[in-house]
RODO-2510 file (C-alpha; in nm, 4 decimals, decimal comma):
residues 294
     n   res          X          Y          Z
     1     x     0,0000     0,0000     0,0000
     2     x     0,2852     0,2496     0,0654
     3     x     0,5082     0,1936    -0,2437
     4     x     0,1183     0,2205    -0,4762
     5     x     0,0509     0,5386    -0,2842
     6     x     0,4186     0,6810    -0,2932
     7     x     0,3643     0,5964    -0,6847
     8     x     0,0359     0,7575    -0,7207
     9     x     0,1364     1,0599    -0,5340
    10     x     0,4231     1,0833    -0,8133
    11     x     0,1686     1,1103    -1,0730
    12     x    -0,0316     1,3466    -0,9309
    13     x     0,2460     1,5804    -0,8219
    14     x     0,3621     1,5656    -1,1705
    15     x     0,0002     1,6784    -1,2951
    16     x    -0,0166     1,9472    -1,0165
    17     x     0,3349     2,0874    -1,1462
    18     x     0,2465     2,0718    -1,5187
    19     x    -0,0473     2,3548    -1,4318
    20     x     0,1828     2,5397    -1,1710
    21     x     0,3695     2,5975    -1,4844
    22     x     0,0954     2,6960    -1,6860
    23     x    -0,0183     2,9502    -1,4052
    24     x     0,3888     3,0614    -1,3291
    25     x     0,3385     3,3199    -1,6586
    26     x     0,0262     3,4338    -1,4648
    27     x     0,0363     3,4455    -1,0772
    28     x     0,3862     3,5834    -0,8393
    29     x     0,4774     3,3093    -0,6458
    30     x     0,3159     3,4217    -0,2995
    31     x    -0,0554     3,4278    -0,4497
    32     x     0,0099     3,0975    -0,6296
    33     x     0,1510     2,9356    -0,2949
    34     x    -0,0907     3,0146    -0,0661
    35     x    -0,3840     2,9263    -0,3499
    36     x    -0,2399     2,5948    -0,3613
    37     x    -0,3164     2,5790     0,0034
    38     x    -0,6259     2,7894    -0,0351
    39     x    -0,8058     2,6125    -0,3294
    40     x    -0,7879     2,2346    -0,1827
    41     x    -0,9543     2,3190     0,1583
    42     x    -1,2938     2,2678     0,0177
    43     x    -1,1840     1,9288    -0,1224
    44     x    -1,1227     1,8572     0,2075
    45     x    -1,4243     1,9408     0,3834
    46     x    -1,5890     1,7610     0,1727
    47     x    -1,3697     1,4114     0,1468
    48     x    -1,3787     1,4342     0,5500
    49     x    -1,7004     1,4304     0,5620
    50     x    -1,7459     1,1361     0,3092
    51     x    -1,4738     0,9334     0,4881
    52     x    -1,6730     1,0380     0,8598
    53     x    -1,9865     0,9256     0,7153
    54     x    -1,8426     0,6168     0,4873
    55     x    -1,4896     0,5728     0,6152
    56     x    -1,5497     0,1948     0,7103
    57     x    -1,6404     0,0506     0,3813
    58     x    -1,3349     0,3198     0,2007
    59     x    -1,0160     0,4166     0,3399
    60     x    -1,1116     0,3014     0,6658
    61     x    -1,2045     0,4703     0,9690
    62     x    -1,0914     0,8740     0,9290
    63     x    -1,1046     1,0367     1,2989
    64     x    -1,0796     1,4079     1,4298
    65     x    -0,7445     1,3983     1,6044
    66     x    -0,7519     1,6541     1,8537
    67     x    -0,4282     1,5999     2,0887
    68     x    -0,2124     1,8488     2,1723
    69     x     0,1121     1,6648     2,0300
    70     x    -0,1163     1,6304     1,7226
    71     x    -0,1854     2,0151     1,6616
    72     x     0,2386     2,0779     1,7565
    73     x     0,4056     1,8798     1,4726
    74     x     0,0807     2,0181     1,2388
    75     x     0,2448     2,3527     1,3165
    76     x     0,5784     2,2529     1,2943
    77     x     0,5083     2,1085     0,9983
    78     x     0,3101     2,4272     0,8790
    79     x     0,6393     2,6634     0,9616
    80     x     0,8745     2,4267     0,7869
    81     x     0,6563     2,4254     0,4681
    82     x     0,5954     2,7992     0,4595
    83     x     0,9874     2,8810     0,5037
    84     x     1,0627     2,5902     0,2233
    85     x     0,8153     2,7840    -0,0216
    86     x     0,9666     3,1285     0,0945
    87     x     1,3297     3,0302     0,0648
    88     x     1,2460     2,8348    -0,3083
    89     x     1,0401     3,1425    -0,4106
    90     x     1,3564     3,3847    -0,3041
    91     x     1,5877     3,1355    -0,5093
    92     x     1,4373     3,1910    -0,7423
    93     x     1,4814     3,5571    -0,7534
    94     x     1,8584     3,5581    -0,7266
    95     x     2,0094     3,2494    -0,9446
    96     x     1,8906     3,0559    -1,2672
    97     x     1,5766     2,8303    -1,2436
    98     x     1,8527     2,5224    -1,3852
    99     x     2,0866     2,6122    -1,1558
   100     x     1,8618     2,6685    -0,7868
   101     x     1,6352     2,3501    -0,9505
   102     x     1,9063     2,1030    -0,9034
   103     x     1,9860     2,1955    -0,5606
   104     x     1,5824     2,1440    -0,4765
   105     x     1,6479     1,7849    -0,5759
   106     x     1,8876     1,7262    -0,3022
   107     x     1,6240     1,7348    -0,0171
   108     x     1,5755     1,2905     0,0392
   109     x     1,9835     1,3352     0,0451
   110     x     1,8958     1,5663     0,3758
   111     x     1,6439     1,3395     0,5160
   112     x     1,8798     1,0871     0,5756
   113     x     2,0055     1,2743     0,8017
   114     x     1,6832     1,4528     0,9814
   115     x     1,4810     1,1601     0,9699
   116     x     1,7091     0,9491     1,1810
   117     x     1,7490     1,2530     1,4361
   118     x     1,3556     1,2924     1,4155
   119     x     1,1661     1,0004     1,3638
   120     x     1,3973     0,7612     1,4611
   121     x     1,3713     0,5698     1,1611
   122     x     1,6885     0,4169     1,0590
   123     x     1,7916     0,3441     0,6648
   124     x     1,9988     0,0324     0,5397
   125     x     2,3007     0,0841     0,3304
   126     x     2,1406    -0,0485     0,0295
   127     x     1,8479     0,2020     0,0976
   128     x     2,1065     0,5161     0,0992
   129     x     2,2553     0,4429    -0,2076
   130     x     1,9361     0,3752    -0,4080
   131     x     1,8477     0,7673    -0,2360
   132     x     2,1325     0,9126    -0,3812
   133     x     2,0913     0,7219    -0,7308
   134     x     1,7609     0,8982    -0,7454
   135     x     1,8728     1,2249    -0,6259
   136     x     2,2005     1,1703    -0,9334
   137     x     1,8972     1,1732    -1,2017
   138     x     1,7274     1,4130    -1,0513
   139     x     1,9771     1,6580    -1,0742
   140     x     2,0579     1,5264    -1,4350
   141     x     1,6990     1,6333    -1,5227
   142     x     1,7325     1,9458    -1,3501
   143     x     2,0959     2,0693    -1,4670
   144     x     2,1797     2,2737    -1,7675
   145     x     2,5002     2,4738    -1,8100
   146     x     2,4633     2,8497    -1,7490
   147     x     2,6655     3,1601    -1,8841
   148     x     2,5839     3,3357    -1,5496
   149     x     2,8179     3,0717    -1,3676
   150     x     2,7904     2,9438    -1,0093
   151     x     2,9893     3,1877    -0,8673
   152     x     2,7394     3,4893    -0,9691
   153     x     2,4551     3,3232    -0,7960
   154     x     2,5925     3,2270    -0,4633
   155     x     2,2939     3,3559    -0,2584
   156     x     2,0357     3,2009    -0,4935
   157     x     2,2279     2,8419    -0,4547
   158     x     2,2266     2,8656    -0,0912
   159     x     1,8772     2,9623    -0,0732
   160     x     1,7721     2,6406    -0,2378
   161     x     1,9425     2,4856    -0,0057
   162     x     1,8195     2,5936     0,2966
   163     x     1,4678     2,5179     0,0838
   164     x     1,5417     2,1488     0,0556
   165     x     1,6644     2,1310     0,4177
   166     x     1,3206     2,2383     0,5481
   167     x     1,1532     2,0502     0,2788
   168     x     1,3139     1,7207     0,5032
   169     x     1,2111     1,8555     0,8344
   170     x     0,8530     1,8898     0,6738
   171     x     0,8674     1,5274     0,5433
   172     x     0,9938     1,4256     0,9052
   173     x     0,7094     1,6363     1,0827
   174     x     0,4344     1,4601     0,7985
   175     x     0,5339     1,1326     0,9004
   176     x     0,4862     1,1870     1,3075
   177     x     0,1997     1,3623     1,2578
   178     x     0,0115     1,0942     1,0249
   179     x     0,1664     0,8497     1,3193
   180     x    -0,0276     1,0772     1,5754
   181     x    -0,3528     1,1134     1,3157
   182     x    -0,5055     0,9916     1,0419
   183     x    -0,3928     1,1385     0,6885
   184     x    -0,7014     1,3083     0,5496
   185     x    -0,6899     1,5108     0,8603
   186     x    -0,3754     1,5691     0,8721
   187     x    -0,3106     1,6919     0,5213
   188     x    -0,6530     1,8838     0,6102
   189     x    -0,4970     2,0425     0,9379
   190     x    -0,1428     2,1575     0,7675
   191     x    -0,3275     2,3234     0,4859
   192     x    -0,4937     2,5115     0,7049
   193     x    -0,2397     2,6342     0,8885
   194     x    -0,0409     2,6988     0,6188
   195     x    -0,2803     2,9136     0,4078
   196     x    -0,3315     3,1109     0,7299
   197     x     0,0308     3,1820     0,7357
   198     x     0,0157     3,2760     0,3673
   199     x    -0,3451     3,4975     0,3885
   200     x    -0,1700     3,8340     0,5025
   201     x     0,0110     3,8541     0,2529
   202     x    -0,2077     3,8130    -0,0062
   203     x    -0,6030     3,9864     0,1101
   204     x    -0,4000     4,2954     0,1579
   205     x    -0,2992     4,3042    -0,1725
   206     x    -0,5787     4,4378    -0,4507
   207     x    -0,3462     4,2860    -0,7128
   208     x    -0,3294     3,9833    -0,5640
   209     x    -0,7149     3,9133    -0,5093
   210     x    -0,7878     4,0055    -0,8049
   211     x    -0,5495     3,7472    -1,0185
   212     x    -0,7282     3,4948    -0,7456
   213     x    -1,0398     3,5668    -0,9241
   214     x    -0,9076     3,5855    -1,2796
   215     x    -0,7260     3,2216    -1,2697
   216     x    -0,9959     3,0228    -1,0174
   217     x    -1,0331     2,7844    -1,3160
   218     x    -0,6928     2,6523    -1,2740
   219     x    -0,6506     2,6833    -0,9174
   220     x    -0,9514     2,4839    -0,8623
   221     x    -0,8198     2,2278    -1,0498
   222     x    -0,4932     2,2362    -0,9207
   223     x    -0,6449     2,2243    -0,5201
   224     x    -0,7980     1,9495    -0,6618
   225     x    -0,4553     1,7282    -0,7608
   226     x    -0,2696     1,8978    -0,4229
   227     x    -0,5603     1,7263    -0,1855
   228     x    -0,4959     1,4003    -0,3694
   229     x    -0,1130     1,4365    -0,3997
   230     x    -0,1017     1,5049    -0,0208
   231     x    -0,3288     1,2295     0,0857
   232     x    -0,1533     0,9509    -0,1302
   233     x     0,1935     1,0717     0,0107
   234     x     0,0206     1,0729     0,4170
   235     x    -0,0819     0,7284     0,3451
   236     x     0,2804     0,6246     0,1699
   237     x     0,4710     0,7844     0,4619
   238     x     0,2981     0,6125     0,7554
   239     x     0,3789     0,2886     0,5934
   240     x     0,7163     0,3532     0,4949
   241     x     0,9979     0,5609     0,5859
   242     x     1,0202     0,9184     0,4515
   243     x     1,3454     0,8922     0,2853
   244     x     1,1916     0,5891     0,0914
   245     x     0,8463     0,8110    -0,0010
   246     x     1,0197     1,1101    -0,0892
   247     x     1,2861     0,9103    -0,2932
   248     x     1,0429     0,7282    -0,5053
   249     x     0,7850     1,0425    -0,5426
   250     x     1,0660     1,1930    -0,7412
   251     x     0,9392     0,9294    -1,0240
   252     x     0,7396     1,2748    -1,0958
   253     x     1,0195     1,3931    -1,3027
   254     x     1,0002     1,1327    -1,5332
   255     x     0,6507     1,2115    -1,5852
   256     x     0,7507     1,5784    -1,6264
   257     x     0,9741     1,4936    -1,8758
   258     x     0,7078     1,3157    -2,0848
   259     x     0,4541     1,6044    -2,0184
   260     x     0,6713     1,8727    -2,0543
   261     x     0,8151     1,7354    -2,4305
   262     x     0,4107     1,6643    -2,5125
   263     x     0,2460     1,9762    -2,4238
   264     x     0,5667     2,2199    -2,4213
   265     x     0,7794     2,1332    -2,6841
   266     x     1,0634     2,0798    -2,4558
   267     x     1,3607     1,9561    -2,5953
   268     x     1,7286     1,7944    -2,4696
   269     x     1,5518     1,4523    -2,5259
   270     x     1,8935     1,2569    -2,4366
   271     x     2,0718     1,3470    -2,1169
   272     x     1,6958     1,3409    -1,9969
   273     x     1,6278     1,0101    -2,0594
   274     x     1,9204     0,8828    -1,9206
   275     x     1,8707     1,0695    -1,5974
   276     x     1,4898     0,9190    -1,6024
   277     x     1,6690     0,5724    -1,6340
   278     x     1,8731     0,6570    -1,3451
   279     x     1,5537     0,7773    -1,1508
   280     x     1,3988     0,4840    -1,2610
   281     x     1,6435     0,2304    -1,1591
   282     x     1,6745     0,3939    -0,8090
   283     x     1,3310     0,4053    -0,7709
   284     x     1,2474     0,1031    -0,8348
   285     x     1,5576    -0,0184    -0,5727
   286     x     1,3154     0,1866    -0,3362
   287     x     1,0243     0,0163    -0,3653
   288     x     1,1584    -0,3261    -0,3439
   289     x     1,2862    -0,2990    -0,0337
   290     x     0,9673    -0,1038     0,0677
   291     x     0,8104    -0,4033    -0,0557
   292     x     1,0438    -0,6692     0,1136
   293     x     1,2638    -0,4986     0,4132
   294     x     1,1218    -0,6327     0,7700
***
C-alpha cells in the first residue's frame, strides 16, 4: 500500500506541477503558494465528511485527532513548509531556475540525516545508495550549463538549499503527525495552517485578489490534484519511511519529462532520458525494499 501510494502521489504531483507551470506566466509566487493551500480546503471538507460518514467501507475509519502533540508537529510542519516555499520562491529571484532547480532535488539526500534525528527511523546501506541514485537523475533532469556561472549566484544556490533542508524537516514532521492522526486530517490540518500563514500577505494586496479571481479555473483544479497528492503521500509515509516516499515520489520527473516534451515542446531529449533511467532504476531499488525490508 505504501510503495502504490508513494507511486500515485508521483503522478499526481507531476500533474499538479504541469499547471503550476501553466499559471507561473500568470500568478507571483506568494498568491500561487498560498492558493495551492487555499483552493484544496474545500476538497477537504468535503472528502472528510465522506470518509466520517463512509470511512469503514473506504479508506477506513478517518477520525478528528484533537491531541495536543497532534496540533504541535501540524504547526511545525506548517512553519517548515511555509519557510521551504519562501526560501524556493527567493531562489528563485537571485540564481537561474537550472541552476537553484538542481539543488531542490537534493532534499531525500537531507532526510537521511533529519529523519534518523527525528523520527527515529533508521535506513539500510542499500536504501542510501538507491536515495542518492535517485537524487544523481534528478539533478541530471534538472541541470543545464549556465553563462551566469555558479559563482554569480551564490545567494540564490544557498537559498535552495536551505529550501530542501526544510523541505526534510517537513517530510519528518508529515510522518509523526500521520503516526499521531489519520492522513485526510492531517493533510486537512497543515493546509490550514499553512494558508493562514500565507493569507496576510495576499487579502491585503488588490493585485493579488484580483489574479485569485481571474485564474480560479486553474486553481480549482490544481487544489484538486494537491488534496490528492497530499493524501496519497500521508498514506505512503505512515507505511514507509520518509526517505523511501520522498525518494520514489521523485518518479514525478520522469513524468515531467514526458509532459513537458508533449504539451511544451521541450527539448534535450537525451541526457533526460538517461537521468529518467537513473531515476527509474533507483526508484524502483526503493520500492523493493519497501516491498520486502522487515
Amino acid at each position: 500500500m505504501g510503495v502504490f501510494a508513494s507511486f500515485l502521489s508521483a503522478a499526481l504531483s507531476s500533474a499538479k506541477d504541469l499547471i503550476s507551470k501553466r499559471l507561473a506566466s500568470r500568478l507571483d509566487g506568494m498568491t500561487s503558494t498560498f492558493a495551492s493551500f487555499a483552493y484544496a480546503l474545500p476538497y477537504y471538507v468535503v472528502l472528510l465528511t465522506i470518509l466520517y460518514i463512509w470511512g469503514d467501507y473506504l479508506l477506513g475509519e478517518e477520525t478528528l485527532t484533537w491531541s495536543l502533540t497532534f496540533f504541535l508537529l501540524a504547526l511545525a510542519r506548517s512553519v517548515t513548509d511555509s519557510l521551504a516555499e519562501g526560501l524556493k520562491m527567493h531562489a528563485f529571484a537571485h540564481g537561474d531556475i537550472s541552476v537553484v532547480a538542481c539543488f531542490f532535488s537534493i532534499s531525500p539526500i537531507f532526510l537521511l540525516i533529519t529523519s534518523p534525528l527525528i523520527t527515529g527511523d533508521r535506513t539500510s546501506l542499500e536504501g542510501i545508495v538507491a536515495v542518492c541514485v535517485v537524487v544523481g537523475g534528478s539533478v541530471l533532469v534538472m541541470y543545464r550549463p549556465s553563462a551566469t556561472g555558479f559563482s554569480a549566484q551564490k545567494k540564490g544556490i544557498l537559498l535552495a538549499i536551505g529550501a530542501s533542508f526544510f523541505f526534510s524537516l517537513n517530510s519528518c514532521f508529515d510522518r509523526l503527525a500521520v503516526l499521531e492522526g489519520t492522513p485526510v486530517f492531517a493533510g486537512f490540518t497543515m493546509t490550514l495552517l499553512s494558508a493562514f500563514f500565507l493569507l496576510p500577505f495576499v487579502v491585503l494586496r488588490r493585485d493579488r485578489l484580483q489574479s485569485l479571481r481571474v485564474h480560479r479555473g486553474g486553481l480549482w483544479v490544481r487544489g484538486f490534484l494537491e488534496v490528492g497528492f497530499m493524501v496519497c503521500k500521508l498514506y505512503a509515509i505512515r507505511e514507509l519511511q520518509a526517505p523511501y516516499v520522498v525518494g520514489i515520489q521523485r518518479v514525478s520527473l520522469v513524468f515531467s519529462i514526458i509532459g513537458g516534451r508533449i504539451f511544451f515542446g521541450e527539448r534535450d531529449t537525451f541526457r533526460r532520458l538517461l537521468a529518467a533511467a537513473l531515476i527509474i532504476g533507483g526508484v524502483f531499488w526503493i520500492a523493493w525494499m519497501g516491498l520486502y525490508e522487515p
